[in-house]
MARBA-3410 file (N, C-alpha, C, O; in Angstrom, 1 decimal):
212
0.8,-1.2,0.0,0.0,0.0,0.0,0.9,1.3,0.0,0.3,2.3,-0.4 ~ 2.0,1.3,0.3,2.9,2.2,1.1,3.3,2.9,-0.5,3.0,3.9,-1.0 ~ 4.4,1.6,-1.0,4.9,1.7,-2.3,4.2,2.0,-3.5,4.8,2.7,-4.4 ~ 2.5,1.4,-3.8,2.0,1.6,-5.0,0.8,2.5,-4.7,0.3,3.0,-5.7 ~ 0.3,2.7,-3.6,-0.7,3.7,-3.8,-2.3,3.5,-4.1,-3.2,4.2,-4.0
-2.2,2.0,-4.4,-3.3,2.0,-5.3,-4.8,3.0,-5.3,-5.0,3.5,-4.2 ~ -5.5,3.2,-5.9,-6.9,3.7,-6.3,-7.8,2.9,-5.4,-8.7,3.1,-4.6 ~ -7.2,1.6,-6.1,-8.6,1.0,-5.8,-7.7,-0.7,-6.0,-6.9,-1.1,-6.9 ~ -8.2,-1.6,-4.7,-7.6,-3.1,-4.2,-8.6,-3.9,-4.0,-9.5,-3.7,-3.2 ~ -8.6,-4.9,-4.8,-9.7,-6.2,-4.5,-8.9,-7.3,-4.0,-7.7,-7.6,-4.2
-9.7,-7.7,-3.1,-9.2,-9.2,-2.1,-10.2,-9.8,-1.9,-11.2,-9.4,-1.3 ~ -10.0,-11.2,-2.6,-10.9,-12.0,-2.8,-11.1,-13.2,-1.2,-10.2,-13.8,-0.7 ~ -12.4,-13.4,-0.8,-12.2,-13.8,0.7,-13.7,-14.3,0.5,-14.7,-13.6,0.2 ~ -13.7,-16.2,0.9,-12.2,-16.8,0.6,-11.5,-16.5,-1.0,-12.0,-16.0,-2.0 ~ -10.3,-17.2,-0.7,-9.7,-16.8,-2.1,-9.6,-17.9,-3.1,-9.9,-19.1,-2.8
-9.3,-17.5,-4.5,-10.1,-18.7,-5.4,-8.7,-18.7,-6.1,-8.3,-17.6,-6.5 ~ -7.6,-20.0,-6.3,-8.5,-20.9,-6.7,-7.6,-21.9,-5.2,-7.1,-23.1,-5.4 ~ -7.6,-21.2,-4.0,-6.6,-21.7,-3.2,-7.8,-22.2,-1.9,-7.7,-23.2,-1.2 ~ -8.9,-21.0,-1.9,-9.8,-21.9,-1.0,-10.0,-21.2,0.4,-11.0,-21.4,1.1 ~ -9.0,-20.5,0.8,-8.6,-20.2,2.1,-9.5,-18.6,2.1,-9.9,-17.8,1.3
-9.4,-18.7,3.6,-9.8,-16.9,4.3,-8.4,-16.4,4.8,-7.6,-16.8,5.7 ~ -8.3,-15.7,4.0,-7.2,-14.8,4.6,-7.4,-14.0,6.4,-8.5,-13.8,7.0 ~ -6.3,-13.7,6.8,-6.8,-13.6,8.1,-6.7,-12.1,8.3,-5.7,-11.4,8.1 ~ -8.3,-11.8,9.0,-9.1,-11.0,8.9,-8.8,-9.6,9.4,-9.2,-8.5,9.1 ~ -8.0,-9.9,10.3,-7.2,-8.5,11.1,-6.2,-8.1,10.1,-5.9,-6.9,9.9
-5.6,-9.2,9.3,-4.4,-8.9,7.9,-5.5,-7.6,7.3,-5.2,-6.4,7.0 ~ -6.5,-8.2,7.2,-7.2,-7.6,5.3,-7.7,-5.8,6.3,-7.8,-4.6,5.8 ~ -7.9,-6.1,7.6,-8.6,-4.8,8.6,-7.0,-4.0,8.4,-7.3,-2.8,8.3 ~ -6.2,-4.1,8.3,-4.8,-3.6,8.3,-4.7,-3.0,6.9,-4.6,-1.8,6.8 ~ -4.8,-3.6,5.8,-4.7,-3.6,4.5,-5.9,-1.7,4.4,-5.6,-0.5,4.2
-7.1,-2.4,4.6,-8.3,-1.3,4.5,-7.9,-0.1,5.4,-8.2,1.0,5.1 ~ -7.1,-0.4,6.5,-6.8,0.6,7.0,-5.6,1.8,6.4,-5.6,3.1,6.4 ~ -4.6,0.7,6.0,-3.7,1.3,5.5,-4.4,2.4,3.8,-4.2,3.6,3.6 ~ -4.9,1.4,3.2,-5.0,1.8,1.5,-5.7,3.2,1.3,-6.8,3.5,1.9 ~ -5.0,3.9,0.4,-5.1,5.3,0.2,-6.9,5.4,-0.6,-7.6,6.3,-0.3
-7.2,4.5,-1.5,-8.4,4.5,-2.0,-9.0,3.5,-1.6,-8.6,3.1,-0.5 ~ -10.4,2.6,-2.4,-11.2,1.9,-2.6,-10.7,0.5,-2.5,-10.1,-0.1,-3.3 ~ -11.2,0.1,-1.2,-11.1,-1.9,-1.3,-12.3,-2.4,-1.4,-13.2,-1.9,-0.8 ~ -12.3,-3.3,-2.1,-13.6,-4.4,-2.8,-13.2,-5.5,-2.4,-12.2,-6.1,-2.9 ~ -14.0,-6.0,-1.2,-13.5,-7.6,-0.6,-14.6,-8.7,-1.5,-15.8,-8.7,-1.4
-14.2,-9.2,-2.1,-14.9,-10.5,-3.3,-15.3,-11.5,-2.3,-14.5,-12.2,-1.7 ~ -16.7,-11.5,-2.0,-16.8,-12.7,-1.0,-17.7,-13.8,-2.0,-18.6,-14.4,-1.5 ~ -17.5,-14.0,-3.2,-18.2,-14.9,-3.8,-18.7,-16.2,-3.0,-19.8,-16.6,-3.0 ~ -17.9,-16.7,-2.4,-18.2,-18.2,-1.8,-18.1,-17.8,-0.8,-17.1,-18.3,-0.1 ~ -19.1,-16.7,0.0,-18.9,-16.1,1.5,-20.0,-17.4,2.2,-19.8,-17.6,3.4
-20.9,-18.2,1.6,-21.8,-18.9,2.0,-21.4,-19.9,2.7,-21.9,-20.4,3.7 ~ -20.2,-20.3,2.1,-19.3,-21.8,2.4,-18.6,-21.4,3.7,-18.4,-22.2,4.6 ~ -18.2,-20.1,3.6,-17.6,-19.9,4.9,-17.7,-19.3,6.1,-16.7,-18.8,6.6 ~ -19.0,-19.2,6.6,-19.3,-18.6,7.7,-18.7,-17.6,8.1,-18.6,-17.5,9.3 ~ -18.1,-16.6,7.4,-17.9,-15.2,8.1,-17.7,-14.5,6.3,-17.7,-14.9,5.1
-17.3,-13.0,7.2,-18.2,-12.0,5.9,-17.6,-10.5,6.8,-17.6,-10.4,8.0 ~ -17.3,-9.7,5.9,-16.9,-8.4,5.7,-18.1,-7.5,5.8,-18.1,-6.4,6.3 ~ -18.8,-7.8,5.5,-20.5,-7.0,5.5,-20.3,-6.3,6.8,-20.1,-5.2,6.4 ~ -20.2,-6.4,8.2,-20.5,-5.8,9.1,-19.7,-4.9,9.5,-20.0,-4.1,10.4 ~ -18.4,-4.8,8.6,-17.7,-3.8,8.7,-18.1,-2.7,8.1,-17.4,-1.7,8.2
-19.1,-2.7,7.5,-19.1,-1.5,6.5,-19.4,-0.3,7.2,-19.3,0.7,6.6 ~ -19.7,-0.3,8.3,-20.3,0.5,9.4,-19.2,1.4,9.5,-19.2,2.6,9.7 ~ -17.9,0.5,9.4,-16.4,0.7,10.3,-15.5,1.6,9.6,-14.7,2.5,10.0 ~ -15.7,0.9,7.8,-14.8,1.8,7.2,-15.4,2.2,5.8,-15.7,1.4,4.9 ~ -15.4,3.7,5.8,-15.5,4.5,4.4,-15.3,4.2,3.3,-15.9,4.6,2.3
-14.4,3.5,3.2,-13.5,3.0,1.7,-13.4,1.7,1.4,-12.4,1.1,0.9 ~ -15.0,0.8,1.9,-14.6,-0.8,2.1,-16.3,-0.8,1.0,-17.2,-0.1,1.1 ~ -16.0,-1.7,0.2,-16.9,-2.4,-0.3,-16.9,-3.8,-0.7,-15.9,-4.3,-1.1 ~ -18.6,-4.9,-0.6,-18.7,-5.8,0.1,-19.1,-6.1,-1.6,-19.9,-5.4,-2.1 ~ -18.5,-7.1,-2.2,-19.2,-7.9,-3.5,-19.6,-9.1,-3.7,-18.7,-9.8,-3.4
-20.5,-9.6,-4.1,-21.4,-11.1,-3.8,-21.9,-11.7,-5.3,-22.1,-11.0,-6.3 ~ -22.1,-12.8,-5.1,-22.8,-13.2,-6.4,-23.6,-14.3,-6.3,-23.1,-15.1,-5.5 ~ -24.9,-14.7,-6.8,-26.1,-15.5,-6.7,-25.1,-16.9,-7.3,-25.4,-17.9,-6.8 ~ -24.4,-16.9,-7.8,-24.0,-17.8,-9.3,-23.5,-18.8,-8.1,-24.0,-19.9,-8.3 ~ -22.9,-18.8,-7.2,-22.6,-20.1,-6.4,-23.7,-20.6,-5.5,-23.3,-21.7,-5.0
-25.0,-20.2,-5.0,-25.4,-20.4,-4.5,-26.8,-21.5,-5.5,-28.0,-22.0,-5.2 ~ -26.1,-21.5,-6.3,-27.2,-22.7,-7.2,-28.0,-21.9,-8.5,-28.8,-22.6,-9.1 ~ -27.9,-20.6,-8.9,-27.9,-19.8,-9.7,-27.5,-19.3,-10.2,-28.0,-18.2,-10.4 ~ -26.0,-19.7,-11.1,-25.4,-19.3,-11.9,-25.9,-19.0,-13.0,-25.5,-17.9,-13.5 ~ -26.8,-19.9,-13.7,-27.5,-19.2,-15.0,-28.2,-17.9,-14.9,-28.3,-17.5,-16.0
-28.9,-17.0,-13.8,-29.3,-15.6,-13.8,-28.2,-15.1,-13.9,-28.3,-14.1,-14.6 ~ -26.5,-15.5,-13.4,-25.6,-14.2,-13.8,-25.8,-12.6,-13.1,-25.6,-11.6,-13.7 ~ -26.2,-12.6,-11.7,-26.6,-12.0,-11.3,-25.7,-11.5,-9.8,-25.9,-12.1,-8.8 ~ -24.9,-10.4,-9.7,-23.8,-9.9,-8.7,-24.3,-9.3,-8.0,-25.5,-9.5,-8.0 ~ -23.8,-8.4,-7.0,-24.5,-7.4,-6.3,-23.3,-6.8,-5.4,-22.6,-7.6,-4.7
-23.2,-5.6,-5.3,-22.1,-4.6,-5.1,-23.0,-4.1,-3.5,-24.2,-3.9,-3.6 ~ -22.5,-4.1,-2.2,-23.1,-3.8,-1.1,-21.8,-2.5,-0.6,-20.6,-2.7,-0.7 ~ -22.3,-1.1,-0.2,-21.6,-0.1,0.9,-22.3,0.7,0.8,-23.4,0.3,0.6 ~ -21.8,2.1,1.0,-22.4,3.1,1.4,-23.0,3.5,0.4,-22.7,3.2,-0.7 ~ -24.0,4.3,0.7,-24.9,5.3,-0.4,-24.1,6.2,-1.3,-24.4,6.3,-2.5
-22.8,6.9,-0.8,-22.2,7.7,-1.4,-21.3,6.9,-2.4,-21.4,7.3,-3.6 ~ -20.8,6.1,-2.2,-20.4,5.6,-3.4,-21.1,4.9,-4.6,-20.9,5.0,-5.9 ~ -21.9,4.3,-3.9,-23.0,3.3,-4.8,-23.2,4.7,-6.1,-22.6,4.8,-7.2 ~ -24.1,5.4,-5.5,-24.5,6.5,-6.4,-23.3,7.2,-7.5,-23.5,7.9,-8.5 ~ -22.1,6.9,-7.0,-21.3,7.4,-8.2,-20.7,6.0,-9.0,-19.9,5.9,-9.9
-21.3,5.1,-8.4,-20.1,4.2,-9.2,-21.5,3.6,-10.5,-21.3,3.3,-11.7 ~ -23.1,3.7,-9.7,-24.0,3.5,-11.0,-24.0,4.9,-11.9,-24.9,5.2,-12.6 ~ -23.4,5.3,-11.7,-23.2,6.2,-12.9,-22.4,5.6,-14.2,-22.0,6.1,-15.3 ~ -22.3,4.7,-13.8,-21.4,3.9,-14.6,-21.9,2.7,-15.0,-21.4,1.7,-15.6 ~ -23.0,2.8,-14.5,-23.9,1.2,-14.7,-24.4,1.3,-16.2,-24.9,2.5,-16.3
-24.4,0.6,-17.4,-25.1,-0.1,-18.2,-26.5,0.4,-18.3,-26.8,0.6,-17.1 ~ -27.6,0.8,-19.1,-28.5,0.9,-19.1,-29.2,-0.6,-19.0,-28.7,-1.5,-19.6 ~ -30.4,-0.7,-18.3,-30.9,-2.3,-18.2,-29.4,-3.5,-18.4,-29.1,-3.8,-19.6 ~ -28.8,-4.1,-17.4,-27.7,-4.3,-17.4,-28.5,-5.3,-17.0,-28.5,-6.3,-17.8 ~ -29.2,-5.6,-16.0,-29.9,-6.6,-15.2,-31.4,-7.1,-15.5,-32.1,-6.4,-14.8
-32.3,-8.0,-16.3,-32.9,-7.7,-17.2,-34.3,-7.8,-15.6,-33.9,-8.0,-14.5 ~ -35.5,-7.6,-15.9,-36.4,-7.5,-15.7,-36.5,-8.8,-14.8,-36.3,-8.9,-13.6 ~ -36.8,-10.1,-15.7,-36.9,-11.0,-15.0,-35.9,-11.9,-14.3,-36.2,-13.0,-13.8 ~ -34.7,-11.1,-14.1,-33.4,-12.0,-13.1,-34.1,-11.1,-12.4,-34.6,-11.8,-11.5 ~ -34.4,-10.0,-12.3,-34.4,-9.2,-10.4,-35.5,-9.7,-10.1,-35.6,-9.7,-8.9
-36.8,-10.2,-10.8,-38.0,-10.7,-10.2,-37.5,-12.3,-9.4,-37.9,-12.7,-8.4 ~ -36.6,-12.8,-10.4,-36.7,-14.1,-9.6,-35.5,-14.0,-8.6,-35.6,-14.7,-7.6 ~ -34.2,-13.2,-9.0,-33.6,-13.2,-7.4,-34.7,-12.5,-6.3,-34.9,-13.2,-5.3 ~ -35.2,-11.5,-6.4,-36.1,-11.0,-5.7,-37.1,-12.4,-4.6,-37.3,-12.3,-3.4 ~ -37.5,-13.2,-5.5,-38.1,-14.0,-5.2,-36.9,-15.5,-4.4,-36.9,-15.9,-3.3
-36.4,-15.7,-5.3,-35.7,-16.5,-4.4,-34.5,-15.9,-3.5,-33.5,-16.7,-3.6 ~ -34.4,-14.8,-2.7,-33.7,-14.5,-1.6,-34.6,-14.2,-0.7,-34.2,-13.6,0.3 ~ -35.8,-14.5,-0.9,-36.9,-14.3,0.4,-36.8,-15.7,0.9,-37.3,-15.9,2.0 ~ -36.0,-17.1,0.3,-36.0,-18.0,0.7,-34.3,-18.6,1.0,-33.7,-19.4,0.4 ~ -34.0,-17.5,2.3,-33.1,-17.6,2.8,-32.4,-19.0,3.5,-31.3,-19.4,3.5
-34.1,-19.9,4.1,-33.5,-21.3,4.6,-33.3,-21.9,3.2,-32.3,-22.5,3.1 ~ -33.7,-21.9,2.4,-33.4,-23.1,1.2,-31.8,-22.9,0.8,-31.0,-23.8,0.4 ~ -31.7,-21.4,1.2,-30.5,-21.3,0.3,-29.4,-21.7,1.4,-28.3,-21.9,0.9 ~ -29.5,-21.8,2.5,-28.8,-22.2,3.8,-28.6,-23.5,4.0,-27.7,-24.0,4.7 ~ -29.4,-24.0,3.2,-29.6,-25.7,3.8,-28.6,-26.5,2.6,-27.9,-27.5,2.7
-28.8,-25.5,1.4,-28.0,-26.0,0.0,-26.3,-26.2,0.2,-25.4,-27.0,-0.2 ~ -26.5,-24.5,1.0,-24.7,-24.4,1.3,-24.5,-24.8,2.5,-23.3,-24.8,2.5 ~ -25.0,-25.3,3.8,-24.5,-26.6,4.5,-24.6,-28.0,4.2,-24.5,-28.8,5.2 ~ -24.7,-28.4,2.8,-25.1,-29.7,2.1,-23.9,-30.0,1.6,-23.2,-31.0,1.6 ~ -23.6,-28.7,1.0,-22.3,-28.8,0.6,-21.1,-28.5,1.2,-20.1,-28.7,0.5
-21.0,-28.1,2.2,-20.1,-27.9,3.2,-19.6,-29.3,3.8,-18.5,-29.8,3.9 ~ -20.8,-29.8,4.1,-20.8,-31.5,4.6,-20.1,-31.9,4.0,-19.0,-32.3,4.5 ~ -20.7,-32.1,2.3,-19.7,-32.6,1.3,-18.3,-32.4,1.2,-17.3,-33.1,1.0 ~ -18.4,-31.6,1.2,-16.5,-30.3,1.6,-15.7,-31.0,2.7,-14.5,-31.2,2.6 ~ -16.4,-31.4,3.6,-15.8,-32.3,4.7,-15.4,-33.9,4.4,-14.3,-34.4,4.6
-16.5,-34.5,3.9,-16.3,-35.7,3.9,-15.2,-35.9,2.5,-14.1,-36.4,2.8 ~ -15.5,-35.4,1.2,-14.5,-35.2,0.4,-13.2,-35.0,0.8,-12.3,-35.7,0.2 ~ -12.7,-33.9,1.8,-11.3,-33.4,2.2,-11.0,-34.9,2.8,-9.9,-35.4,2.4 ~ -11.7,-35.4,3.3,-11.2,-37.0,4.5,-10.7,-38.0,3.5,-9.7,-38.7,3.6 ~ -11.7,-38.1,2.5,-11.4,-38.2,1.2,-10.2,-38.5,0.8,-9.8,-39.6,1.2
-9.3,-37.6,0.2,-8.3,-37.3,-0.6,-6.9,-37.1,0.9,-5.6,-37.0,0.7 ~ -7.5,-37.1,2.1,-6.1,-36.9,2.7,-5.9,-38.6,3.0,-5.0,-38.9,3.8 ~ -6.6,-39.5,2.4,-6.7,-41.4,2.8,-5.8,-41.8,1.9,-5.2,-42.8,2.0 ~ -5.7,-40.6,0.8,-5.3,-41.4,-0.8,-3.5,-41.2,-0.4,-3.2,-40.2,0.4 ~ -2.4,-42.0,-0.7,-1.2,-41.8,-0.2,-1.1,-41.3,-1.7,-1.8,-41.8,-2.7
0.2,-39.7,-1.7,0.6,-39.1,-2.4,-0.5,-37.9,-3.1,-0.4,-37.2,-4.1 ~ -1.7,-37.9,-2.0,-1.9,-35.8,-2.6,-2.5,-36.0,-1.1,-2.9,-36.8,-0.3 ~ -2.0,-34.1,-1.7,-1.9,-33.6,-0.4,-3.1,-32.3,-0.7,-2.8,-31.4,-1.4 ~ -4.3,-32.5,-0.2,-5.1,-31.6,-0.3,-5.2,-30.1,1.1,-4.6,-30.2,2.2 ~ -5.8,-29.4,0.8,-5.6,-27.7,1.3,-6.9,-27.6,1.7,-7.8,-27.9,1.0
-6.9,-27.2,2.9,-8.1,-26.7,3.9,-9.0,-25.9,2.6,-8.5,-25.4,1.6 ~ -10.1,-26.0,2.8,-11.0,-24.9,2.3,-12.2,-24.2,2.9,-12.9,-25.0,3.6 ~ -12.6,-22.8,2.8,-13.4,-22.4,2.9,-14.6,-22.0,1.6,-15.5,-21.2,1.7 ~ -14.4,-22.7,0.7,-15.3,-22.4,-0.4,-16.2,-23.9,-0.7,-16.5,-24.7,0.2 ~ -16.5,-23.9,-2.0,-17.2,-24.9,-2.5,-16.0,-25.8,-3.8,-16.4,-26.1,-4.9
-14.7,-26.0,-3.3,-13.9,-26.6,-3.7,-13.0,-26.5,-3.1,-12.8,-25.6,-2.3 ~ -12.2,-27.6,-3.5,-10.7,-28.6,-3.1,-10.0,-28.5,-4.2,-10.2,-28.9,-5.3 ~ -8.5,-27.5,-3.4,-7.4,-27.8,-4.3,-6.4,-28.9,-3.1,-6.4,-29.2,-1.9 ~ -5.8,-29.3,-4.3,-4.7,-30.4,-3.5,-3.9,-30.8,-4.7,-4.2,-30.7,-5.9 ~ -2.8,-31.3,-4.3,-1.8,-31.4,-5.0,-0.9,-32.7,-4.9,-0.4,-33.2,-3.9
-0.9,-33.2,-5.9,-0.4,-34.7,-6.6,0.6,-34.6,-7.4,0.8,-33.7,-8.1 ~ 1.5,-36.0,-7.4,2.6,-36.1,-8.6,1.9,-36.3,-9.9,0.8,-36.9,-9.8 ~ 2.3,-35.9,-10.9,2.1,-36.0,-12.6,1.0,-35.1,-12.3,0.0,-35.9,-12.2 ~ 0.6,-34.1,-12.2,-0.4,-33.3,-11.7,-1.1,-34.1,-13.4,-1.9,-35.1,-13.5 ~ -0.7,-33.4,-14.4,-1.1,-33.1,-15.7,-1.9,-34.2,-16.2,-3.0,-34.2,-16.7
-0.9,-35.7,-15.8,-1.2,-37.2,-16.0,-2.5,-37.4,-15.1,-3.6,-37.9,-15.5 ~ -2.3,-37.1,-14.4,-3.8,-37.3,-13.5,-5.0,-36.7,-13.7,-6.1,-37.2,-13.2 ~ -5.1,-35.2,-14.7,-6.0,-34.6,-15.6,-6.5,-35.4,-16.1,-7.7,-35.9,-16.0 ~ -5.4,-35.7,-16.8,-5.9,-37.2,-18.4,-6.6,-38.3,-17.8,-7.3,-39.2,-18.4 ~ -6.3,-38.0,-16.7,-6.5,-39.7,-16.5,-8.1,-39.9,-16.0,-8.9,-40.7,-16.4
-8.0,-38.9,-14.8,-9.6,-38.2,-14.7,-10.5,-38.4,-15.7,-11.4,-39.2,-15.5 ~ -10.4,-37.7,-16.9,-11.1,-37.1,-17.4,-11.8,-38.9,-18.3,-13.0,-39.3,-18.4 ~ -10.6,-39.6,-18.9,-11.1,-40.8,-19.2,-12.1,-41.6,-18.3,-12.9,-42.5,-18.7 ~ -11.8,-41.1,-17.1,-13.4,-42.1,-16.2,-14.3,-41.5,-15.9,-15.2,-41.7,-15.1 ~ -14.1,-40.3,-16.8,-15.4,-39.2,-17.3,-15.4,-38.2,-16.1,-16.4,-37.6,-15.8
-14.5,-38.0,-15.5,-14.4,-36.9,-14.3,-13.5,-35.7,-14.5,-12.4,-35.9,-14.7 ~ -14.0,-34.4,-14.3,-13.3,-33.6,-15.1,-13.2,-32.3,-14.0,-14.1,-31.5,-13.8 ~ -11.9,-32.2,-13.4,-11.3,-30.9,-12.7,-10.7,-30.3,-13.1,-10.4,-30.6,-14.3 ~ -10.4,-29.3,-12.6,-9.6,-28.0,-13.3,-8.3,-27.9,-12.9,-8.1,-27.9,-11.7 ~ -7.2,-27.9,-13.9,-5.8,-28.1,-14.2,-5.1,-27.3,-13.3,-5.7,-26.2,-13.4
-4.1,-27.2,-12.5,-3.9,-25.2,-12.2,-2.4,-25.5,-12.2,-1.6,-24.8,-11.6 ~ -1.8,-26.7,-13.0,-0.3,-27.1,-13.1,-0.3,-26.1,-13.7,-1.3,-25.8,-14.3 ~ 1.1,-25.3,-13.7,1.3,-24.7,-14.5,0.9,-22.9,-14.8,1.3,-22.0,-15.6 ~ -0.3,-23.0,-14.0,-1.2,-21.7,-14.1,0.1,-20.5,-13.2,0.5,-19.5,-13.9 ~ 0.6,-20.6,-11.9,2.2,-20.2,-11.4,2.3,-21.2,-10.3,1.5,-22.1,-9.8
3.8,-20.7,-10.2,4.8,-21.3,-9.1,4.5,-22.0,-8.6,4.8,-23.2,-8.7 ~ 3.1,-21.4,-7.3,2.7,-21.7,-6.3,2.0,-23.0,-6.6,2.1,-23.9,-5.8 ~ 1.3,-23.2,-7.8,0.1,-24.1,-7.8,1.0,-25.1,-8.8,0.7,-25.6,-9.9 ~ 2.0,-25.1,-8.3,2.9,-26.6,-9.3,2.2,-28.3,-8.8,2.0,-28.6,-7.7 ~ 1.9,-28.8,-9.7,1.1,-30.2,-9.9,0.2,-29.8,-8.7,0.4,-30.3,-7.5
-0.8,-29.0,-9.1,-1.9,-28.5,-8.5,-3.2,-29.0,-9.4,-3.2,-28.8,-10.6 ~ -4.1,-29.6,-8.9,-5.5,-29.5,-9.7,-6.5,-29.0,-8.3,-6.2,-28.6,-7.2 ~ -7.6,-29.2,-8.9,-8.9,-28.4,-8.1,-10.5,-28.8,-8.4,-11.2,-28.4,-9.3 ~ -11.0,-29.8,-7.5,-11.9,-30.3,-7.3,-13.3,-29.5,-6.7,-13.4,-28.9,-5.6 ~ -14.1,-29.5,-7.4,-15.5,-28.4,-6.7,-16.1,-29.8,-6.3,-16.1,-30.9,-7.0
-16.8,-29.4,-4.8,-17.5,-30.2,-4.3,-19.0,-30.7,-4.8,-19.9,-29.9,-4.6 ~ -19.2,-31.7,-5.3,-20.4,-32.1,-5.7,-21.4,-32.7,-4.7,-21.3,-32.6,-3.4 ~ -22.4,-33.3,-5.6,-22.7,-34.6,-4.6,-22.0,-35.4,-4.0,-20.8,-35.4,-4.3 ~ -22.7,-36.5,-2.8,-22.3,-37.6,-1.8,-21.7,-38.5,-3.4,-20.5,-38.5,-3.7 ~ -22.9,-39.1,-4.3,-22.3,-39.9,-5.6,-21.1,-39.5,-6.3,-20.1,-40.2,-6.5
-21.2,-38.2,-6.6,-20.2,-37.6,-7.8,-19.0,-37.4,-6.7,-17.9,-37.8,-7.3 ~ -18.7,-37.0,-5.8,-17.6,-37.1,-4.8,-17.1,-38.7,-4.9,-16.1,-39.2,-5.6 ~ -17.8,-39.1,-4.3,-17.6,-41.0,-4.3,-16.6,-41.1,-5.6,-15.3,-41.1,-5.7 ~ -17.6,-41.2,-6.6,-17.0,-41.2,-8.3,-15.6,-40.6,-8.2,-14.6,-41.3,-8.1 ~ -15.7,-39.5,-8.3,-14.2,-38.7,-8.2,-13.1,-39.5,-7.1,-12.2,-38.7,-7.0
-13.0,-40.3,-6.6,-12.4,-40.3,-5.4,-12.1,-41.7,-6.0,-11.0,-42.1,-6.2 ~ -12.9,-42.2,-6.4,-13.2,-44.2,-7.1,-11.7,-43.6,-8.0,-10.5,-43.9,-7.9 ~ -12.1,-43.2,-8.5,-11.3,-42.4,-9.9,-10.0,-41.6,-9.9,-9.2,-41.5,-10.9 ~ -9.9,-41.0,-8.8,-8.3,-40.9,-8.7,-7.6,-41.9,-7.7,-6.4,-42.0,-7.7 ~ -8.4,-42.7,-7.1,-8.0,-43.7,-6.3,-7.3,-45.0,-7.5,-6.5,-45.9,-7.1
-7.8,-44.9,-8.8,-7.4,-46.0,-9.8,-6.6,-45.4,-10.6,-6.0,-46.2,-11.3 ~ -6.2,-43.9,-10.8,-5.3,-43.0,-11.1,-3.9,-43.3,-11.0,-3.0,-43.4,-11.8 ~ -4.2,-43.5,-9.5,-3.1,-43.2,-8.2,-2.4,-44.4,-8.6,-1.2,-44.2,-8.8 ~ -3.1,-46.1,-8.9,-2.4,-46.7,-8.6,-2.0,-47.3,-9.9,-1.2,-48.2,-9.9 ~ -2.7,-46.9,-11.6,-2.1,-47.1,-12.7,0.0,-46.2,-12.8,1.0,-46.3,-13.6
-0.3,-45.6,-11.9,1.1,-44.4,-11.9,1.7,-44.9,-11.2,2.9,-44.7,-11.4 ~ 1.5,-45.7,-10.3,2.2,-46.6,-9.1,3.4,-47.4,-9.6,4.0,-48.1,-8.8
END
């Protein structure tokens, strides 16, 4: 903050495609320090029981961003930007004319009045999140990464070979070998169902031991 100044800093929480909450007094330090605008990305705020929202009270220069699309609604395509009035009003000056069509806001409208459904979805999958993580730490040679989201990264030898190999027992994750440094023979599992978990697990479990 000190050296670049920025305008304006996004921090994604949890963070994607690693899973984790950064820790919270870090990011209150960050907002405190930064000369402009921070935007905390809480996309997968659902999975992880805590949220930046309540700060908004606390600081001027903090805004809260969300999106329907993980919570079982990704086909509306539908975001939503949460802070103060004073900004809001200058940053839709910049909004799109009808950007949000008529009937996405009728039916988010409609389905965010049904807050237990949507609660019961993202502790369904959290469960899943659990039993999957137990999962993959049984399998000898990956080593999977705590999460707060609605996926598992973890990391295996022949990252790339295990793609392939995946994807022939018809199971298909996201590559992140290669993507940087950090995520070397990294892939990235989103939590499904109790079945489709199973599957996946059957399936790098026969992976594991064609490489053996």
């Amino acid at each position: 903050m000190r050296e670049h100044q920025p305008a304006l800093t996004f921090i994604a929480y949890p963070n994607n495609p690693t899973g984790n909450l950064f820790d919270a007094e870090a990011i209150r330090a960050l907002i405190d320090a930064a000369p402009g605008l921070v935007v905390v990305d809480e996309a997968y705020h659902a999975f992880a029981g805590r949220s930046f929202l309540p700060e908004l009270t606390r600081y001027s220069n903090l805004l809260v961003m969300r999106t329907l699309s993980k919570l079982g609604l990704a086909g509306l395509r539908l975001g939503m930007l949460i802070g103060r009035p004073e900004w809001l009003s200058e940053l839709d000056k910049l909004r799109l004319p009808y950007n949000v069509n008529v009937l996405t806001q009728q039916i988010a409208a409609c389905v965010l009045q049904r807050s237990d459904i949507l609660d019961a979805q993202a502790a369904l999958i959290c469960d899943g999140r659990a039993q999957l993580l137990a999962g993959l730490q049984s399998l000898p040679g990956v080593r999977p990464f705590p999460s707060d989201a609605n996926f598992i990264l973890f990391r295996v030898a022949r990252a790339d070979a295990m793609f392939a190999g995946l994807k022939t027992h018809g199971v298909l994750v996201k590559n992140l070998n290669g993507s940087h440094p950090s995520l070397l023979d990294c892939l990235r599992v989103t939590v499904g169902t109790a079945e489709e978990n199973g599957r996946f697990l059957s399936a790098l479990r026969q992976c594991l031991l064609q490489a053996a």
